[in-house]
Backbone as XML, in Angstrom:
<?xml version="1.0"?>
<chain id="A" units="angstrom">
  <residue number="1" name="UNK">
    <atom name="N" x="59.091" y="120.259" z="85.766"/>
    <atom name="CA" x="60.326" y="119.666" z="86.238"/>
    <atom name="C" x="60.517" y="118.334" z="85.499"/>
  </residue>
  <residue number="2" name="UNK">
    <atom name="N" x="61.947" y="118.362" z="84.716"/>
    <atom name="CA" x="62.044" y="117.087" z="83.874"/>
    <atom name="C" x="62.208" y="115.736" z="85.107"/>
  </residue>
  <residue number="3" name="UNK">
    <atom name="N" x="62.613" y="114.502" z="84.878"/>
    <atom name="CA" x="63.150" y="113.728" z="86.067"/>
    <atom name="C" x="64.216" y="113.789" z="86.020"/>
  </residue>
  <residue number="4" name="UNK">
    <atom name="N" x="65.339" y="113.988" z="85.149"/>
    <atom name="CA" x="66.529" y="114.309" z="85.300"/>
    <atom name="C" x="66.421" y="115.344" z="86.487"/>
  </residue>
  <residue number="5" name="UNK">
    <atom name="N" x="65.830" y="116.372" z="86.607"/>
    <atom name="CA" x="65.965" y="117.328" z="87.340"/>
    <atom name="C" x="65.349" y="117.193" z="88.980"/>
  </residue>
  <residue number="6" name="UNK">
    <atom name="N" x="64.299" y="115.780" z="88.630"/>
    <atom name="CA" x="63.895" y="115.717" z="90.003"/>
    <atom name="C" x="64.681" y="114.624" z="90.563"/>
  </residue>
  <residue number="7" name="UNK">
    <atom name="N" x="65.774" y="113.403" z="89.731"/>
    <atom name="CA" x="66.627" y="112.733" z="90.461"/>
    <atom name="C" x="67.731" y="113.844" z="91.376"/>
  </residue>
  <residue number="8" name="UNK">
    <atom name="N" x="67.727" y="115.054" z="90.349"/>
    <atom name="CA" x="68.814" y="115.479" z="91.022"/>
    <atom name="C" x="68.558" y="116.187" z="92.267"/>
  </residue>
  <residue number="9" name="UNK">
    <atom name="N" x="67.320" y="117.024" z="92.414"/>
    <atom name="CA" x="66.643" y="117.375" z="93.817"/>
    <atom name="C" x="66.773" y="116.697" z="94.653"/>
  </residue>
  <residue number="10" name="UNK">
    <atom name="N" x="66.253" y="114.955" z="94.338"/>
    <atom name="CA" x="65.894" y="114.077" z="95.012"/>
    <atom name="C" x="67.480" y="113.913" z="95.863"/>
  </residue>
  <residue number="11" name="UNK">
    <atom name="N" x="68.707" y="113.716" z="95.067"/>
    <atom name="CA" x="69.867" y="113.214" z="95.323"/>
    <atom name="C" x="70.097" y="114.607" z="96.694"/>
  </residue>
  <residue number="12" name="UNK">
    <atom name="N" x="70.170" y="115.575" z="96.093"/>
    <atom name="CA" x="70.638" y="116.767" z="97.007"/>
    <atom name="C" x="69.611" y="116.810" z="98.135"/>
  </residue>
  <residue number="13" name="UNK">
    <atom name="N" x="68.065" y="116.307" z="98.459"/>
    <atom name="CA" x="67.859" y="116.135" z="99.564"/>
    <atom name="C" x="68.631" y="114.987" z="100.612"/>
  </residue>
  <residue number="14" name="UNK">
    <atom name="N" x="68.734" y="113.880" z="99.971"/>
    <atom name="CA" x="69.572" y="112.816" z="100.087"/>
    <atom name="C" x="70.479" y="113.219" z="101.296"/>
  </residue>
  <residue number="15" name="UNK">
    <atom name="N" x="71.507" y="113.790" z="100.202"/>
    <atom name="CA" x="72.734" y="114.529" z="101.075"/>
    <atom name="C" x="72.284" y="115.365" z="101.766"/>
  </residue>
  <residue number="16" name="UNK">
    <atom name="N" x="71.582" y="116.257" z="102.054"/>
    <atom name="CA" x="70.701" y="117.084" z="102.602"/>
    <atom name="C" x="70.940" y="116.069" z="104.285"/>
  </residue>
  <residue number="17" name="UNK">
    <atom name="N" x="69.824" y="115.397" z="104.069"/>
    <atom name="CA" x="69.808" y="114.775" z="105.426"/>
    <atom name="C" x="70.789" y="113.606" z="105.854"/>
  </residue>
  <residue number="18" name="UNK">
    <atom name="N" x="71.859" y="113.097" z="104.717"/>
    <atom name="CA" x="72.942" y="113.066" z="105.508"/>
    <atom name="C" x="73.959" y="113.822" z="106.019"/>
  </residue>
  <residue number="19" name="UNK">
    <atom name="N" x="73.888" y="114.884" z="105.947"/>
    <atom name="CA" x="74.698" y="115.900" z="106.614"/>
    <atom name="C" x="74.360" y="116.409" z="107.754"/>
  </residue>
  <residue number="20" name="UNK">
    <atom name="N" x="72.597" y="116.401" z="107.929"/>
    <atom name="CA" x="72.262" y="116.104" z="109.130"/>
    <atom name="C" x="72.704" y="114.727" z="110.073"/>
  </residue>
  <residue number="21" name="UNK">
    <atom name="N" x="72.461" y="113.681" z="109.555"/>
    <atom name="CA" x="72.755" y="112.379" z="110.298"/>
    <atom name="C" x="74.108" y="112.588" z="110.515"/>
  </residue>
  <residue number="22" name="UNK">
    <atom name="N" x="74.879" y="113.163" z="109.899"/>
    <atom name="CA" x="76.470" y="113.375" z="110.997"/>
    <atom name="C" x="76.056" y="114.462" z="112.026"/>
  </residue>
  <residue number="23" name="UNK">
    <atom name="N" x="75.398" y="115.270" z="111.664"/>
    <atom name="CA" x="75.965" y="116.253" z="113.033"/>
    <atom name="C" x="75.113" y="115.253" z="114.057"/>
  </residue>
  <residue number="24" name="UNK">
    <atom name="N" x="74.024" y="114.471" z="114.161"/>
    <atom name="CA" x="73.213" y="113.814" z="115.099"/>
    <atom name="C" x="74.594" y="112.770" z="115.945"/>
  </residue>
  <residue number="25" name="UNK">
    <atom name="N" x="75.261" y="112.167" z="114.752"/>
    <atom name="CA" x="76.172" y="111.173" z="115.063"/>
    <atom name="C" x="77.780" y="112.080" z="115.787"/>
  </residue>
  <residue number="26" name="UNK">
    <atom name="N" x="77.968" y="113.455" z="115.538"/>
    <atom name="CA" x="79.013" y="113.862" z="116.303"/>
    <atom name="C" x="78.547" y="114.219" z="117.929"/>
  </residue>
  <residue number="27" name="UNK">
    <atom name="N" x="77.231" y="114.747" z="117.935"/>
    <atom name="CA" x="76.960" y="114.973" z="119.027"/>
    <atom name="C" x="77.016" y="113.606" z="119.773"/>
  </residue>
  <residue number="28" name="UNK">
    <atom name="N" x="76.437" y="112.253" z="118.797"/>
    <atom name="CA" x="76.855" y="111.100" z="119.656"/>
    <atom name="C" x="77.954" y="110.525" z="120.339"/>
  </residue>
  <residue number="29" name="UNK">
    <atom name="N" x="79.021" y="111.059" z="119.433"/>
    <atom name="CA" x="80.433" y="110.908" z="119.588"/>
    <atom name="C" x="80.917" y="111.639" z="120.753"/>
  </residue>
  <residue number="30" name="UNK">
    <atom name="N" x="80.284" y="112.782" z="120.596"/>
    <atom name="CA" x="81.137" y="113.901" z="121.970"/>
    <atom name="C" x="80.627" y="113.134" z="123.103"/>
  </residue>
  <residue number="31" name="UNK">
    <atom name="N" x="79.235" y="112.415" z="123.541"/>
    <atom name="CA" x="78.718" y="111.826" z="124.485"/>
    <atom name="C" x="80.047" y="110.381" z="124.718"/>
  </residue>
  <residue number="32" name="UNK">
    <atom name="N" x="80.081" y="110.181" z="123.661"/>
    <atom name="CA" x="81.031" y="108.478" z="123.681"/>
    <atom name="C" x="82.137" y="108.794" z="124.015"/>
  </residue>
  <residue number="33" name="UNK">
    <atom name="N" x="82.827" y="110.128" z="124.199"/>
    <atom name="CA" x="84.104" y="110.027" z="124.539"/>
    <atom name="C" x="84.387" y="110.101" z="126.480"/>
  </residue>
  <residue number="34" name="UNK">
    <atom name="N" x="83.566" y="110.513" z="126.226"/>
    <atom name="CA" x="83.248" y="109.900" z="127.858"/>
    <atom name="C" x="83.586" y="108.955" z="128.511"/>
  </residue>
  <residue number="35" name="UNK">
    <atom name="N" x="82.678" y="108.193" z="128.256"/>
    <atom name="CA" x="81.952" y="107.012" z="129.139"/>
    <atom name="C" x="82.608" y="105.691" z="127.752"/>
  </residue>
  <residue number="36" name="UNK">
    <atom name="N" x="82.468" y="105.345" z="126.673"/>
    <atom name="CA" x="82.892" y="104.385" z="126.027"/>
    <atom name="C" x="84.451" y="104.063" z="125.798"/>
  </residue>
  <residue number="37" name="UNK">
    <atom name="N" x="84.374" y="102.817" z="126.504"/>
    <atom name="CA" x="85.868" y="102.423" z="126.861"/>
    <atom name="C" x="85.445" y="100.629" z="126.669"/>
  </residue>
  <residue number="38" name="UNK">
    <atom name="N" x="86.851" y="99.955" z="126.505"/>
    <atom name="CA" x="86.754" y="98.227" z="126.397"/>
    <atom name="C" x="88.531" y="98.323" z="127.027"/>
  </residue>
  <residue number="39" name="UNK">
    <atom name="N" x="87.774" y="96.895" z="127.833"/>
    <atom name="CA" x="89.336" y="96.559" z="128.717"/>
    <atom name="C" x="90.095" y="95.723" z="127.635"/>
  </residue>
  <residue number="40" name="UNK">
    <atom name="N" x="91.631" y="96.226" z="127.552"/>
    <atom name="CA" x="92.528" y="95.546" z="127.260"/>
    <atom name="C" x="93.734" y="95.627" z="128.193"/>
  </residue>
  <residue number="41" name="UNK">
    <atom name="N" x="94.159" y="93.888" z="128.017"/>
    <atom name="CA" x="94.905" y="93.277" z="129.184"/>
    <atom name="C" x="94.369" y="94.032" z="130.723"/>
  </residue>
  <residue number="42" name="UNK">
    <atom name="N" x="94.965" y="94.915" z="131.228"/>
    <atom name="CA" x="94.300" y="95.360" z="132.211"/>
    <atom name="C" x="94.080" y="97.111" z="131.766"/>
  </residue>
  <residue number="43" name="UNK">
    <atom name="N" x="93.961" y="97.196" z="131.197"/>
    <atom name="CA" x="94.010" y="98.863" z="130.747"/>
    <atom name="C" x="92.208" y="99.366" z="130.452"/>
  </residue>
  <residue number="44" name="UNK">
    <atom name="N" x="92.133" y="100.300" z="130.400"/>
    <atom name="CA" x="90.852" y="100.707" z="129.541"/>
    <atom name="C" x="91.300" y="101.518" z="128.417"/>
  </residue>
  <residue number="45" name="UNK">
    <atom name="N" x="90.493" y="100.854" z="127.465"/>
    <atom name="CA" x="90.823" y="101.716" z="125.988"/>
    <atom name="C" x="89.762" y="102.249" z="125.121"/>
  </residue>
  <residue number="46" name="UNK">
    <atom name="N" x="89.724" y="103.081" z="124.556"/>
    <atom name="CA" x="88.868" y="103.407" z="123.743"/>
    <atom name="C" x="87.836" y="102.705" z="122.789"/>
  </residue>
  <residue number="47" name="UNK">
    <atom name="N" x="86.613" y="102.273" z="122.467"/>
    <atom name="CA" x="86.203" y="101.534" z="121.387"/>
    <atom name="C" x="86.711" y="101.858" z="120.121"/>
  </residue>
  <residue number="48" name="UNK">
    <atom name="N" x="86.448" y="103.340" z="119.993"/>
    <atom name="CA" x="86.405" y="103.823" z="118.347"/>
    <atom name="C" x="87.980" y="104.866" z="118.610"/>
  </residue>
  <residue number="49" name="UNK">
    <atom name="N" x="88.917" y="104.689" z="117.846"/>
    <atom name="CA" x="89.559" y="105.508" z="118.092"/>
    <atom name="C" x="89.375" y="106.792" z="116.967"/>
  </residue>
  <residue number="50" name="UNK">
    <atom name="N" x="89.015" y="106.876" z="116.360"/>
    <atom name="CA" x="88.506" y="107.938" z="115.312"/>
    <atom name="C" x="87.050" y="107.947" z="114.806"/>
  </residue>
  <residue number="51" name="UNK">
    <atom name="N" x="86.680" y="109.363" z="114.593"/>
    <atom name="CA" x="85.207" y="109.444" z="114.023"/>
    <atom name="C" x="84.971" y="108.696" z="112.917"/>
  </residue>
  <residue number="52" name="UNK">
    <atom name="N" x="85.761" y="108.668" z="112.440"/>
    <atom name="CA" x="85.583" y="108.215" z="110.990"/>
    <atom name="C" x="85.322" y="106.610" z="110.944"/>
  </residue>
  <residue number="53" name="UNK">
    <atom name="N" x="85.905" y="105.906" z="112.009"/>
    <atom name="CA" x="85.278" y="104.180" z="112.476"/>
    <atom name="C" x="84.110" y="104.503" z="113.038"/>
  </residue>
  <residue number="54" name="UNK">
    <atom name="N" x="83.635" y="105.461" z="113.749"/>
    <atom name="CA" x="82.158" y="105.482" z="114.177"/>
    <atom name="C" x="81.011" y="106.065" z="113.208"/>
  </residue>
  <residue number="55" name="UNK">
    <atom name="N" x="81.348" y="106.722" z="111.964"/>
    <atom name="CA" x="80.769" y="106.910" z="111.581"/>
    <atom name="C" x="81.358" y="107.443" z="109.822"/>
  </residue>
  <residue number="56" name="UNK">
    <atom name="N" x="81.284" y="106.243" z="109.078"/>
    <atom name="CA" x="81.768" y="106.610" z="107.800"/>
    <atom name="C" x="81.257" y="106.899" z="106.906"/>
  </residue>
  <residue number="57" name="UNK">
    <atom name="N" x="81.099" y="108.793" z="106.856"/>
    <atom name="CA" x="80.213" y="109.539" z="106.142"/>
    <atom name="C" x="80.853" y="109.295" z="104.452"/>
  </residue>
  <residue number="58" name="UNK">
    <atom name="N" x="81.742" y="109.519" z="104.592"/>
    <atom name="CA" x="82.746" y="108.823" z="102.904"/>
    <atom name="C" x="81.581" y="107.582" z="102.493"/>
  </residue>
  <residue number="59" name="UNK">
    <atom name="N" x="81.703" y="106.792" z="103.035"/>
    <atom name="CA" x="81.163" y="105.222" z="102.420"/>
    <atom name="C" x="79.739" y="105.766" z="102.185"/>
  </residue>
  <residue number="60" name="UNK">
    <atom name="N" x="79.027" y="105.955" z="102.989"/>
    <atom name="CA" x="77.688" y="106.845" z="102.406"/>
    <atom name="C" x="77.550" y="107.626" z="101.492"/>
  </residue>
  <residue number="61" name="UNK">
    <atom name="N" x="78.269" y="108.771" z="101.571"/>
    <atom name="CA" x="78.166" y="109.757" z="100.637"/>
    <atom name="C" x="77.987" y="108.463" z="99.288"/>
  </residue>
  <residue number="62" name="UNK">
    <atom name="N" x="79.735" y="107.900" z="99.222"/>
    <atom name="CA" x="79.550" y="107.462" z="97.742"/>
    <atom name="C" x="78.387" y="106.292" z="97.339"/>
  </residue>
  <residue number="63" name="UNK">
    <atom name="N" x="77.589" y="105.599" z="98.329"/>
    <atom name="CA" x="76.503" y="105.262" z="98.331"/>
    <atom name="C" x="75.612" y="105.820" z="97.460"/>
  </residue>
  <residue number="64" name="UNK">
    <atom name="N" x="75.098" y="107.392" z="97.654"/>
    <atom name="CA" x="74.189" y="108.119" z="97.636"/>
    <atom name="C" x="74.517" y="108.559" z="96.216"/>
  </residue>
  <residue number="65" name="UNK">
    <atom name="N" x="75.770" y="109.020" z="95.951"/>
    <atom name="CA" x="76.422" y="109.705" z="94.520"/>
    <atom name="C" x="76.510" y="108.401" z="93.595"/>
  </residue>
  <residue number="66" name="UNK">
    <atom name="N" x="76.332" y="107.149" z="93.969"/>
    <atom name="CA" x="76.492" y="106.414" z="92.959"/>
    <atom name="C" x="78.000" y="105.770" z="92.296"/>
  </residue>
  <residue number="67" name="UNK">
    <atom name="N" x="79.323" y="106.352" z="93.347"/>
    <atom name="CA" x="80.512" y="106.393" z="93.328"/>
    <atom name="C" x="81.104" y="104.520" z="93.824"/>
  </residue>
  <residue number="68" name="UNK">
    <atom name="N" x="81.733" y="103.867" z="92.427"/>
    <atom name="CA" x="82.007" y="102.706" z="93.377"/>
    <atom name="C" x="83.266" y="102.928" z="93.694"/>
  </residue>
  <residue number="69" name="UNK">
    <atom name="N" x="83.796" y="101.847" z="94.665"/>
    <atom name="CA" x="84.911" y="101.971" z="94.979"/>
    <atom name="C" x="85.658" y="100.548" z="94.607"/>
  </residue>
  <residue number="70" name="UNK">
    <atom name="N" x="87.146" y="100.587" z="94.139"/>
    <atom name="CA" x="87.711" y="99.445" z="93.988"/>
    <atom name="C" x="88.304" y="98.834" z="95.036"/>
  </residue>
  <residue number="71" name="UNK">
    <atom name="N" x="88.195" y="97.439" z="94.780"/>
    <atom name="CA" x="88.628" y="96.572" z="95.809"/>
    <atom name="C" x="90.102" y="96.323" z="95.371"/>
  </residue>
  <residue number="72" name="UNK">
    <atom name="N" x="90.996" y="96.460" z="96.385"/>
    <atom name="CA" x="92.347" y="95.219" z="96.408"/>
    <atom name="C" x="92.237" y="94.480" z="96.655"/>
  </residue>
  <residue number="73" name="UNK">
    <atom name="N" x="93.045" y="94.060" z="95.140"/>
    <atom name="CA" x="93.525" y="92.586" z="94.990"/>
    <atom name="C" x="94.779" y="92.178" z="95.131"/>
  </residue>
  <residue number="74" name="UNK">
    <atom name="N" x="94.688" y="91.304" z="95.937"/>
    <atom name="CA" x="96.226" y="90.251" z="96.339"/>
    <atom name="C" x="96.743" y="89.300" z="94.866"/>
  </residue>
  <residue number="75" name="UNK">
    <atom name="N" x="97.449" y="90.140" z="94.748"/>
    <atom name="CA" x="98.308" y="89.318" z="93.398"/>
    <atom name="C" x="98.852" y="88.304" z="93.853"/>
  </residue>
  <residue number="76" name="UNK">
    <atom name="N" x="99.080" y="87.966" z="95.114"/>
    <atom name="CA" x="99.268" y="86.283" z="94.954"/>
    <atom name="C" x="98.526" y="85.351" z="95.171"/>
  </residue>
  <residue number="77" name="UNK">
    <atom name="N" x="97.268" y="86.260" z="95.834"/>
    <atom name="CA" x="96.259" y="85.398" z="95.735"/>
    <atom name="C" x="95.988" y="84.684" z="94.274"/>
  </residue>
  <residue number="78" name="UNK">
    <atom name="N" x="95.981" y="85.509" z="93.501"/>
    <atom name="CA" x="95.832" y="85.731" z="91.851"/>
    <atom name="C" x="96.377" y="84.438" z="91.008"/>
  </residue>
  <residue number="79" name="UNK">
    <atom name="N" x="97.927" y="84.816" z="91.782"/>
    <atom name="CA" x="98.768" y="83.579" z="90.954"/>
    <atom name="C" x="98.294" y="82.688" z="91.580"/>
  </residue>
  <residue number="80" name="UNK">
    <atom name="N" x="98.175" y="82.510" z="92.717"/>
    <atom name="CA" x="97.686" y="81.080" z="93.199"/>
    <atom name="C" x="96.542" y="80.013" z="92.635"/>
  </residue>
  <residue number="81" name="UNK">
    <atom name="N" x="95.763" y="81.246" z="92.341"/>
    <atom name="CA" x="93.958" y="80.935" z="91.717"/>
    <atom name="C" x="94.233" y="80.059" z="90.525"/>
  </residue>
  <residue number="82" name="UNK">
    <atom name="N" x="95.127" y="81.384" z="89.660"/>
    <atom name="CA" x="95.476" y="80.900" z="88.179"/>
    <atom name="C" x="96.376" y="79.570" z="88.125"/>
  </residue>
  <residue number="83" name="UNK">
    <atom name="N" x="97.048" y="79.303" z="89.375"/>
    <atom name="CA" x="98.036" y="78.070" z="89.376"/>
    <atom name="C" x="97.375" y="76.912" z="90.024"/>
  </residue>
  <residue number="84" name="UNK">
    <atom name="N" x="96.116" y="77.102" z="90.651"/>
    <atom name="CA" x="95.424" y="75.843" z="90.687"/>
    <atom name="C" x="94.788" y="75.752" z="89.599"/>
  </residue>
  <residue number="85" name="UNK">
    <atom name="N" x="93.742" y="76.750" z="88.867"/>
    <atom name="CA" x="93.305" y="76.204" z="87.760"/>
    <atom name="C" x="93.940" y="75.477" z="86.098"/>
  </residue>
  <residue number="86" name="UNK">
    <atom name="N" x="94.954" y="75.711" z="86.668"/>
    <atom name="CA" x="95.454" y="74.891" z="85.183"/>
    <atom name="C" x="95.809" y="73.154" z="85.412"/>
  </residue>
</chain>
């Protein structure tokens, strides 16, 4: 086995057991829809309103794959930067 070939094993166990760690984390979720609530004004509301705030398998994955992601930028932040530095 070259290491090219064992990064790539290595990577696909990786994902391997994060695909486990979601199903661990949906079963957590089905428990949280229950019982997890936060008061607003006088109401009760949900903490997480989607799986995807409780558990962001995206941001991992591209963790694991090596995938970056770009940031936005505020172009007026930009001009501003560039218009103090001169």
């Amino acid at each position: 086995m070259t290491i090219s070939e064992y990064e790539l094993r290595l990577k696909v166990y990786r994902l391997k057991k994060l695909d486990e760690q979601e199903l661990i984390h949906q079963q957590a979720w089905a428990n949280w829809q229950i019982q997890a609530t936060k008061t607003q004004g006088k109401k009760e509301v949900p903490v997480y309103r989607k799986f995807q705030d409780f558990f962001p398998k995206d941001k991992f994955e591209n963790e694991i794959l090596g995938v970056k992601t770009e940031s936005k930028v505020d172009k007026n932040l930009l001009r501003l930067m560039k218009k103090a530095n001169e």
